[in-house]
mmCIF file of the N, C-alpha and C atoms, coordinates in Angstrom:
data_MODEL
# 
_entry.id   MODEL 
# 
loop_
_atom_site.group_PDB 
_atom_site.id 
_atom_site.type_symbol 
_atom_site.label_atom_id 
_atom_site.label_alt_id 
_atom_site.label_comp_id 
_atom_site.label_asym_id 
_atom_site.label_entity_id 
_atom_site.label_seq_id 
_atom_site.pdbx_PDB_ins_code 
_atom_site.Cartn_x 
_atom_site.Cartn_y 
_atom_site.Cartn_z 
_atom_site.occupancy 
_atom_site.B_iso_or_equiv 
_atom_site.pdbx_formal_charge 
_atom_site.auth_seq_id 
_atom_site.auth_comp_id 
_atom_site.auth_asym_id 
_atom_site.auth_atom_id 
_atom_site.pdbx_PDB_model_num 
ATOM 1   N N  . UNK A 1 1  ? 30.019 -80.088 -39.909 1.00 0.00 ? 1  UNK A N  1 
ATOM 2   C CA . UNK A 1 1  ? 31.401 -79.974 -39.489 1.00 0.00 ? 1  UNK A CA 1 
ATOM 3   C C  . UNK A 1 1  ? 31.855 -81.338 -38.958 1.00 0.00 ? 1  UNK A C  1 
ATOM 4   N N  . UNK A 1 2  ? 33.273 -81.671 -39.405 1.00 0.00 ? 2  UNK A N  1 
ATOM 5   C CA . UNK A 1 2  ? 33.507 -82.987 -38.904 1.00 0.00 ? 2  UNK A CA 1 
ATOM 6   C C  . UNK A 1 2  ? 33.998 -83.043 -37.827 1.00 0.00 ? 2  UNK A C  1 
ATOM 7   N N  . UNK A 1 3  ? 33.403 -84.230 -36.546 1.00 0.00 ? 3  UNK A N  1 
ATOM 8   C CA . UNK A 1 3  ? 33.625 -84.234 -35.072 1.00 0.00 ? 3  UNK A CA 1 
ATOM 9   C C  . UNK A 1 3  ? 35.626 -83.948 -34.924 1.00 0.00 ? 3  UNK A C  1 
ATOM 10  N N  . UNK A 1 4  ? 36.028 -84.364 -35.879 1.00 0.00 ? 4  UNK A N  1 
ATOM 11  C CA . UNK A 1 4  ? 37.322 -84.257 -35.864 1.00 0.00 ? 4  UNK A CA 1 
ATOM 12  C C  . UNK A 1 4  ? 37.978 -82.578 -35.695 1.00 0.00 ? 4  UNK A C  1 
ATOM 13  N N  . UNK A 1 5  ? 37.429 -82.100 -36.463 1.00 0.00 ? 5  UNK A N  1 
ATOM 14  C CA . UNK A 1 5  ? 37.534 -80.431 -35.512 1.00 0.00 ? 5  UNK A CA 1 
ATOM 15  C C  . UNK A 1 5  ? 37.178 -80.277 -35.059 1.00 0.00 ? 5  UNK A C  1 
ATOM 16  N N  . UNK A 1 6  ? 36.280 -80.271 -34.279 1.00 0.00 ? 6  UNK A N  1 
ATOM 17  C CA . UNK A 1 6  ? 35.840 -79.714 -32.645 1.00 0.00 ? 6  UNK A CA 1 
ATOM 18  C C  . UNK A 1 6  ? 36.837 -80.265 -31.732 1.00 0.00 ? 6  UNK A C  1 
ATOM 19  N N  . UNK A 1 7  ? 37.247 -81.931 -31.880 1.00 0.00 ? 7  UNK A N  1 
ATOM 20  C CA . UNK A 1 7  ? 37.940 -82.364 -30.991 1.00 0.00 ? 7  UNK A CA 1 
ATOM 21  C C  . UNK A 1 7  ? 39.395 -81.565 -30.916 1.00 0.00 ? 7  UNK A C  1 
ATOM 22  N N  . UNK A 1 8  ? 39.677 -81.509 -32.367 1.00 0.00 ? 8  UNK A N  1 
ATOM 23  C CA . UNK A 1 8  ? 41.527 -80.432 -32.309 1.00 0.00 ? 8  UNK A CA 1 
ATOM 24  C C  . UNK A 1 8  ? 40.818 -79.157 -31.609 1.00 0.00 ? 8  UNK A C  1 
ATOM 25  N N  . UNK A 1 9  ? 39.495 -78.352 -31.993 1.00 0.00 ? 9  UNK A N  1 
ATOM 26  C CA . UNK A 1 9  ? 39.494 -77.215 -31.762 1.00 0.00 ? 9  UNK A CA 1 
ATOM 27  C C  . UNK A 1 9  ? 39.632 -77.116 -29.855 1.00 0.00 ? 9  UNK A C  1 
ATOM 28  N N  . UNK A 1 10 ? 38.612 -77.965 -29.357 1.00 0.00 ? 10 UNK A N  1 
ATOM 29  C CA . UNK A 1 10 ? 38.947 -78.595 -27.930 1.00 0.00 ? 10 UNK A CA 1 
ATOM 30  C C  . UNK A 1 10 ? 40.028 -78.580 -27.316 1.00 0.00 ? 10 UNK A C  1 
ATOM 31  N N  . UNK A 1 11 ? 41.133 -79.352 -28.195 1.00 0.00 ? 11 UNK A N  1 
ATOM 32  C CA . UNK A 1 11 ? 42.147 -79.801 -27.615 1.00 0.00 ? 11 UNK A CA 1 
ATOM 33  C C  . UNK A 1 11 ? 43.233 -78.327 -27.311 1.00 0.00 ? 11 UNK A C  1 
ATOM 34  N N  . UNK A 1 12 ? 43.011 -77.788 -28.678 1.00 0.00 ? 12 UNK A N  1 
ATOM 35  C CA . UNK A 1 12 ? 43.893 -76.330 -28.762 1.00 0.00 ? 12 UNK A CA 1 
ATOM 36  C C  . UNK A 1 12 ? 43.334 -75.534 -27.712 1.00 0.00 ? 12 UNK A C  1 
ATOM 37  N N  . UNK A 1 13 ? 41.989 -75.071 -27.161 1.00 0.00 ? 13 UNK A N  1 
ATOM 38  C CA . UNK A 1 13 ? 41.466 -74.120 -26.762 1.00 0.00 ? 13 UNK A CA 1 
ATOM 39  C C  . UNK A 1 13 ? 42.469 -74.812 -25.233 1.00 0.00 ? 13 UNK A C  1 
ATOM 40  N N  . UNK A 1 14 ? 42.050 -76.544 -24.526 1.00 0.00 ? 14 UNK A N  1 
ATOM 41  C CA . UNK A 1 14 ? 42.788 -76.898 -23.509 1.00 0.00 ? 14 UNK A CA 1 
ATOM 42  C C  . UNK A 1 14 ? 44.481 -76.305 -23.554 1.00 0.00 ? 14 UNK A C  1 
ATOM 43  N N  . UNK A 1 15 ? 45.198 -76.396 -24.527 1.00 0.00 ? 15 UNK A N  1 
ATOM 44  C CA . UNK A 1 15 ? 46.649 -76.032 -24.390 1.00 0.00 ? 15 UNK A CA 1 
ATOM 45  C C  . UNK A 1 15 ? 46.770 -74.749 -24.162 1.00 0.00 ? 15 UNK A C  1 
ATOM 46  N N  . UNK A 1 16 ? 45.611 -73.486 -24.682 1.00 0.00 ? 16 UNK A N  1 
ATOM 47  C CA . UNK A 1 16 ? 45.851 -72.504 -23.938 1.00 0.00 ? 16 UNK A CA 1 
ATOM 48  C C  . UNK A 1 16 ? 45.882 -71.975 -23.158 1.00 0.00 ? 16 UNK A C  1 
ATOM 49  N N  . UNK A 1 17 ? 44.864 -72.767 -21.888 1.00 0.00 ? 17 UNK A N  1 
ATOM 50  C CA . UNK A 1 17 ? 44.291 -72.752 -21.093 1.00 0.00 ? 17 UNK A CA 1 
ATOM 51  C C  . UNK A 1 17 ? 45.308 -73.433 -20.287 1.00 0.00 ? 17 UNK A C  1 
ATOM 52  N N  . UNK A 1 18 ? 45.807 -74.426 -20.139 1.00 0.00 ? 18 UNK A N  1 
ATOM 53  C CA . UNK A 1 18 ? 47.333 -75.131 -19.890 1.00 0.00 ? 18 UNK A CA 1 
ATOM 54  C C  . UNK A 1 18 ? 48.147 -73.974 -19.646 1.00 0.00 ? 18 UNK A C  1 
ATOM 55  N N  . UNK A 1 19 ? 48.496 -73.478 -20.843 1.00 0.00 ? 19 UNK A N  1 
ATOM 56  C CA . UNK A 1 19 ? 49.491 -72.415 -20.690 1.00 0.00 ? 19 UNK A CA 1 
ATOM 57  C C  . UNK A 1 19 ? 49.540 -71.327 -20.331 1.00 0.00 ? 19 UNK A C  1 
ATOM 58  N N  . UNK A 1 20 ? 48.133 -71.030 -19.715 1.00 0.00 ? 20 UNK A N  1 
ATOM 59  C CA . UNK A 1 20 ? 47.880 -69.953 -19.043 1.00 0.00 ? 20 UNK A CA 1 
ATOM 60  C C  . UNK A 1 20 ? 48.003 -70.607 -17.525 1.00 0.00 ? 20 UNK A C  1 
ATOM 61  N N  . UNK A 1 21 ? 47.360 -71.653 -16.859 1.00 0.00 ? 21 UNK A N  1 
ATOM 62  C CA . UNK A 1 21 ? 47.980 -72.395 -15.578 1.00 0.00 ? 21 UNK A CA 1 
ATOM 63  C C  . UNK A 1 21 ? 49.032 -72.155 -15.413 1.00 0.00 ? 21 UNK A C  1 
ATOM 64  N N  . UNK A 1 22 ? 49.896 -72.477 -16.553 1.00 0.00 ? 22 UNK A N  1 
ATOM 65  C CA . UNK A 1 22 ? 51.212 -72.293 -16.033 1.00 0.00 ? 22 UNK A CA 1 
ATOM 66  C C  . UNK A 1 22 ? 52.310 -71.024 -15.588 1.00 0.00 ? 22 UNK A C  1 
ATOM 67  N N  . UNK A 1 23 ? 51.682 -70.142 -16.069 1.00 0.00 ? 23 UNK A N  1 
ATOM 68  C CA . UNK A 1 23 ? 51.847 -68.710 -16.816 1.00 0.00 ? 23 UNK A CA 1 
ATOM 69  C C  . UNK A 1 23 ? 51.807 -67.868 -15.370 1.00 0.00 ? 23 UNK A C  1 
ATOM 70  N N  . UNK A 1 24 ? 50.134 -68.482 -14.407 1.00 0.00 ? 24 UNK A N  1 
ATOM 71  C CA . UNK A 1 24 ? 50.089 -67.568 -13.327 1.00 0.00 ? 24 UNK A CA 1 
ATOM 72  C C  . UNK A 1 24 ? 49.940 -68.166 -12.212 1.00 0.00 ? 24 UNK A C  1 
ATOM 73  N N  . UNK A 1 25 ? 50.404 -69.466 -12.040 1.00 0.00 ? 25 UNK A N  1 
ATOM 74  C CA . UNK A 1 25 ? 50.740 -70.432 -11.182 1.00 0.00 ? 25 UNK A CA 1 
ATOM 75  C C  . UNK A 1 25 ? 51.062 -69.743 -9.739  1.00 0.00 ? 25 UNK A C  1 
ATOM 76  N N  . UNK A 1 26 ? 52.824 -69.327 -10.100 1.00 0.00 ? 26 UNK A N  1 
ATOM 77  C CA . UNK A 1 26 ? 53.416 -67.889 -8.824  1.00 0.00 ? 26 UNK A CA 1 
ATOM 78  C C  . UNK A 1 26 ? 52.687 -67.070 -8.125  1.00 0.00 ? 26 UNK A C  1 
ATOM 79  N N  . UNK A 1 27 ? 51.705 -66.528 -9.567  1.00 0.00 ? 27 UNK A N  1 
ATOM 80  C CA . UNK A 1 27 ? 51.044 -64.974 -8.674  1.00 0.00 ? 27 UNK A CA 1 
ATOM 81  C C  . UNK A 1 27 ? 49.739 -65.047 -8.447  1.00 0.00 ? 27 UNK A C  1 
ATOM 82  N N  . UNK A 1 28 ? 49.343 -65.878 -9.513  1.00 0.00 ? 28 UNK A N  1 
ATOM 83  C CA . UNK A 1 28 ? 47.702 -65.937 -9.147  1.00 0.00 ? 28 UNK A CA 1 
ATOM 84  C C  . UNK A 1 28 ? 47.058 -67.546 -8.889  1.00 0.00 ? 28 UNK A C  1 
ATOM 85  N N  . UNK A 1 29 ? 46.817 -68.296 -7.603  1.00 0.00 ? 29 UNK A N  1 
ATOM 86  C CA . UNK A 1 29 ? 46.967 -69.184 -7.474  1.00 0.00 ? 29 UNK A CA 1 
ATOM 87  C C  . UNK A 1 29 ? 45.478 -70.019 -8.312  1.00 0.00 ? 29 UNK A C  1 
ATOM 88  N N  . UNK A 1 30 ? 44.409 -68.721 -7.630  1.00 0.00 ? 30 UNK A N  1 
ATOM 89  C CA . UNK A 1 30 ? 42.751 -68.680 -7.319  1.00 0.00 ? 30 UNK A CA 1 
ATOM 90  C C  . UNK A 1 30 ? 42.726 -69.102 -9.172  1.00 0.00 ? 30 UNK A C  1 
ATOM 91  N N  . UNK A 1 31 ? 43.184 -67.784 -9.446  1.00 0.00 ? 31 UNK A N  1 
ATOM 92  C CA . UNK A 1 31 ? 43.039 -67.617 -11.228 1.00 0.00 ? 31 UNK A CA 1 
ATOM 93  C C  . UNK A 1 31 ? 43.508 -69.235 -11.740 1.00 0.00 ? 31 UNK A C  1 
ATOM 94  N N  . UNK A 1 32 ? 44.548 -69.570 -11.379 1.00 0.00 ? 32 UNK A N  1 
ATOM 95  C CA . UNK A 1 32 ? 45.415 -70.375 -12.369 1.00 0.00 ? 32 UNK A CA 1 
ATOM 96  C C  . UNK A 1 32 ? 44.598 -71.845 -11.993 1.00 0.00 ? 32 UNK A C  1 
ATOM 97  N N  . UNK A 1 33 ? 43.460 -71.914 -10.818 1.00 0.00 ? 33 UNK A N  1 
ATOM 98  C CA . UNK A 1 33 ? 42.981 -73.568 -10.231 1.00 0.00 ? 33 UNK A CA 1 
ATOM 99  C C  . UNK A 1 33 ? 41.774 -73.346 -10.943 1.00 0.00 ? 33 UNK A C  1 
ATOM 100 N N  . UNK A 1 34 ? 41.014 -71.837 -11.384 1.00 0.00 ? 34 UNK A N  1 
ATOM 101 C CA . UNK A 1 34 ? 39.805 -71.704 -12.331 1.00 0.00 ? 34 UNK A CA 1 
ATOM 102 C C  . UNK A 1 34 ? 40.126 -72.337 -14.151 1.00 0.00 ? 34 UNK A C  1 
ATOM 103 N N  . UNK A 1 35 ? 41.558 -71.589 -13.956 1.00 0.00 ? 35 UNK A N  1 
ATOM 104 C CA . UNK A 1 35 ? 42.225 -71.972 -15.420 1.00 0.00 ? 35 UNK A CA 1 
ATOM 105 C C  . UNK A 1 35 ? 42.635 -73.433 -16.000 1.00 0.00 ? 35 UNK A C  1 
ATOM 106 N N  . UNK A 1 36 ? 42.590 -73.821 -14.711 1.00 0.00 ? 36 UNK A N  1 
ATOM 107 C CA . UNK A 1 36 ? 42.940 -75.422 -14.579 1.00 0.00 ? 36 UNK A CA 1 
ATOM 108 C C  . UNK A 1 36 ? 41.494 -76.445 -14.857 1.00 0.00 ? 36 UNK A C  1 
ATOM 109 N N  . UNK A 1 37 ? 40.143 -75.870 -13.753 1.00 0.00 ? 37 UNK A N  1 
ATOM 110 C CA . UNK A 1 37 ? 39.280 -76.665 -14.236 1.00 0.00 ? 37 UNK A CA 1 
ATOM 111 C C  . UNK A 1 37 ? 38.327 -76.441 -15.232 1.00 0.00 ? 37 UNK A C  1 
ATOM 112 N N  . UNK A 1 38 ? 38.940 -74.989 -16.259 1.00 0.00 ? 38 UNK A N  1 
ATOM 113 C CA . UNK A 1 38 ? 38.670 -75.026 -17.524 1.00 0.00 ? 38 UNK A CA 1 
ATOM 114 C C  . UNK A 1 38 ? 39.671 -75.908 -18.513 1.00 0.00 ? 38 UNK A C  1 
ATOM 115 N N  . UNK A 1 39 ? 40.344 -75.723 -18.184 1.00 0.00 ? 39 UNK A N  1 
ATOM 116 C CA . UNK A 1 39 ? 41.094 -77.050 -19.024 1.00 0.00 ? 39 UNK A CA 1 
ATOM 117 C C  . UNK A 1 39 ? 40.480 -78.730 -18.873 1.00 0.00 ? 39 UNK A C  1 
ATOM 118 N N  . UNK A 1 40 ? 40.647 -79.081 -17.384 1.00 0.00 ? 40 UNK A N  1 
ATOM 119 C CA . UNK A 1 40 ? 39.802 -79.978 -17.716 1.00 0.00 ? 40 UNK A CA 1 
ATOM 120 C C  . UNK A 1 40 ? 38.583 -80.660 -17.932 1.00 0.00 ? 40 UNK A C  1 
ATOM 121 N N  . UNK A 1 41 ? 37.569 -79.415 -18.269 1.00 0.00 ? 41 UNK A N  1 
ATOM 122 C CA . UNK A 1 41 ? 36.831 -79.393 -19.091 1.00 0.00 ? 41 UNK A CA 1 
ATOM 123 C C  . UNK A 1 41 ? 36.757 -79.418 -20.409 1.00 0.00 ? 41 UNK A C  1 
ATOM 124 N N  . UNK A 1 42 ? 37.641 -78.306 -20.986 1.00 0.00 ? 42 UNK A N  1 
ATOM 125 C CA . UNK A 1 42 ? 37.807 -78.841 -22.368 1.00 0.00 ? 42 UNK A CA 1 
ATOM 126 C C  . UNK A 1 42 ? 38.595 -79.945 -22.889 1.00 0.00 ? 42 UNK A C  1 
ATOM 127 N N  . UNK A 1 43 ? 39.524 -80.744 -22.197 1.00 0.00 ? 43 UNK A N  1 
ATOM 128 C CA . UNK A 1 43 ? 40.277 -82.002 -22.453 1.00 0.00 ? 43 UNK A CA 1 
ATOM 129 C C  . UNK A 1 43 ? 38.753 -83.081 -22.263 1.00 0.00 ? 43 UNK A C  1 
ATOM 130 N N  . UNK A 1 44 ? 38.169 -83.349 -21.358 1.00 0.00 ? 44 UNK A N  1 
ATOM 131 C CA . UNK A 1 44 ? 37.346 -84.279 -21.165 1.00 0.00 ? 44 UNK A CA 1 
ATOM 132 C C  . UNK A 1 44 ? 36.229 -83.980 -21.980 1.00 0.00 ? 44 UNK A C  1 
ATOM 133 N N  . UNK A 1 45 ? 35.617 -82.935 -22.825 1.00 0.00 ? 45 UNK A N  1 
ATOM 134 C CA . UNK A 1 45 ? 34.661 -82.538 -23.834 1.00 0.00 ? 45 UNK A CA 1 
ATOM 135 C C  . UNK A 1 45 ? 35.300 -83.197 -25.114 1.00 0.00 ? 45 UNK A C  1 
ATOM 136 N N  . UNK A 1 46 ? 36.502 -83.307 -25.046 1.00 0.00 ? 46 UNK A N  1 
ATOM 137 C CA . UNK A 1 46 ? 36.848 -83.236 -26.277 1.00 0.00 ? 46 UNK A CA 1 
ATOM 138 C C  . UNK A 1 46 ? 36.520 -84.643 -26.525 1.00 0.00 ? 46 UNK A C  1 
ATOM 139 N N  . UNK A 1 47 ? 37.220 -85.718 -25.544 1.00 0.00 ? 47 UNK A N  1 
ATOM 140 C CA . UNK A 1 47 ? 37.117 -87.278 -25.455 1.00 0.00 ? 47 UNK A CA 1 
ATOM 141 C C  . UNK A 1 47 ? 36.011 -87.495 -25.370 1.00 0.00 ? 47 UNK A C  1 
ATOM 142 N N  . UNK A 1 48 ? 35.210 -86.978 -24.964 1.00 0.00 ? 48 UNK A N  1 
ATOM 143 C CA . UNK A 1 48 ? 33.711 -87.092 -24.963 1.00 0.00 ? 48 UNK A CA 1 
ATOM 144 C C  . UNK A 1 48 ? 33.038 -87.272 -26.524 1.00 0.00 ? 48 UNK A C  1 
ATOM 145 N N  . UNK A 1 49 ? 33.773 -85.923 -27.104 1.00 0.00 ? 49 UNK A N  1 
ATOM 146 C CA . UNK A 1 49 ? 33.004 -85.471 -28.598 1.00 0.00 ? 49 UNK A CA 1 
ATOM 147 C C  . UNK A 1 49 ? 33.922 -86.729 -29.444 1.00 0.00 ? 49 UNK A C  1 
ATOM 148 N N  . UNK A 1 50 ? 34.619 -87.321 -29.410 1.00 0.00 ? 50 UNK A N  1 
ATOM 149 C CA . UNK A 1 50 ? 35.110 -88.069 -30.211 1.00 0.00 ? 50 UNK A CA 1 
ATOM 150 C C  . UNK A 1 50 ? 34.461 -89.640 -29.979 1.00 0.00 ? 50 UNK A C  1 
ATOM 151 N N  . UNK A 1 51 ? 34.298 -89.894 -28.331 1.00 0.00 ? 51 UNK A N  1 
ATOM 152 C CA . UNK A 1 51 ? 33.923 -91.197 -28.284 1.00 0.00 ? 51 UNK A CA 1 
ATOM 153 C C  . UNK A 1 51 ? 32.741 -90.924 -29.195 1.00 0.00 ? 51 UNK A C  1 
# 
């Protein structure tokens, strides 16, 4: 598989994960700071898998 999809697949899985932060920001603070340092996990995996 070429490193080049994992990195989009990475990047997409981060924007959902983004948009779920944003989503429960209001109501769920706990949820949305777990949702957050899954995102930046998958943003920094991704730069990782490409360097």
């Amino acid at each position: 598989m070429p490193k080049e999809v994992v990195v989009i697949g990475l990047l997409a899985l981060a924007g959902f994960l983004g948009g779920g932060v944003y989503a429960t920001w209001k109501t769920a603070k706990f949820l949305a700071v777990i949702l957050l340092v899954l995102t930046v996990i998958a943003v920094s995996g991704a730069v990782l898998w490409l360097l």
